[in-house]
C-alpha positions in Angstrom: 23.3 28.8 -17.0 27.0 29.2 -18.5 28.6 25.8 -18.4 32.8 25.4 -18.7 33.5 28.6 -16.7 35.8 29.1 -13.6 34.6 30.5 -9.6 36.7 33.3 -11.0 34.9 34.6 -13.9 31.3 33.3 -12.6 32.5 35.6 -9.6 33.0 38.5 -12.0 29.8 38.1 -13.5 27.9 38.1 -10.9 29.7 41.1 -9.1 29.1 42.8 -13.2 25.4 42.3 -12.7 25.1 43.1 -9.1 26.9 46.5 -10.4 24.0 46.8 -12.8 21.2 45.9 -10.4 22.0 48.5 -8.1 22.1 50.8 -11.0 18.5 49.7 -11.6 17.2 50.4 -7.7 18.7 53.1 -8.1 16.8 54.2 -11.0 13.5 52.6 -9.3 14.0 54.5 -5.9 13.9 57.5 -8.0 10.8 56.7 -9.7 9.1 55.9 -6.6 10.4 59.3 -5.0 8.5 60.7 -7.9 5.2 58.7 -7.2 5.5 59.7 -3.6 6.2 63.4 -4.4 3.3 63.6 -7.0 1.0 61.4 -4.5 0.5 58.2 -6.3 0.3 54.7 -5.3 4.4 53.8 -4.7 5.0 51.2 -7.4 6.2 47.4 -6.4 9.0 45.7 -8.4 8.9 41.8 -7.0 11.0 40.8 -10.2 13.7 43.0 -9.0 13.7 42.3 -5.0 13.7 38.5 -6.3 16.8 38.8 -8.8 19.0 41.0 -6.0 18.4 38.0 -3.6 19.3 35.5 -6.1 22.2 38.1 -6.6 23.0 37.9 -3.8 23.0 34.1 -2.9 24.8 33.7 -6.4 27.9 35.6 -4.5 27.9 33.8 -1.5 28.2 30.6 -3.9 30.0 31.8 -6.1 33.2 33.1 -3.1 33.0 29.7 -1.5 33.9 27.8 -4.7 36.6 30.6 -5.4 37.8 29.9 -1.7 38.0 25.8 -2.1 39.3 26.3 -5.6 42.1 28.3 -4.7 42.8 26.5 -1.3 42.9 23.1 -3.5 45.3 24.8 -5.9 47.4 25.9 -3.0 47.4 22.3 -1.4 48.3 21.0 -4.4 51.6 23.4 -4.6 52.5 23.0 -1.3 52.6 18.8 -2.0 54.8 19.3 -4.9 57.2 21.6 -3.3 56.8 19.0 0.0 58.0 16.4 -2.9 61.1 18.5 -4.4 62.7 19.3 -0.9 
């Protein structure tokens, strides 16, 4: 795991390699298309299924520190422009 990185770029990273998963299933759905059409036994990719959950999860992480992080930041501005006026 990356250490000394913000919600914002571990948001982009994982939204870089979600982009690059779905490439992959895409790819895989393919290849299975081709098994089916050819009449062989569909091939099973747990390692995949796994990753796009973690993915997934990752995200869902990910957007809620973005949300606290940016709400604390706003807090913050709000309490030094409450201690200007």
């Amino acid at each position: 795991m990356a250490k000394n990185i913000t919600a914002v770029e571990a948001c982009e990273r994982v939204t870089q390699f979600s982009q690059l998963l779905a490439g992959y299933n895409r790819t895989l759905e393919t290849i299975n298309a081709g098994e089916a059409l050819f009449g062989l036994s569909i091939s099973e990719y747990p390692g995949i299924a796994r990753i796009s959950r973690e993915l997934d999860q990752l995200n869902k992480l990910y957007a809620v520190l973005y949300y606290y992080e940016s709400s604390y930041r706003l807090l913050i501005l709000l309490g030094f422009l409450c201690i200007m006026l």
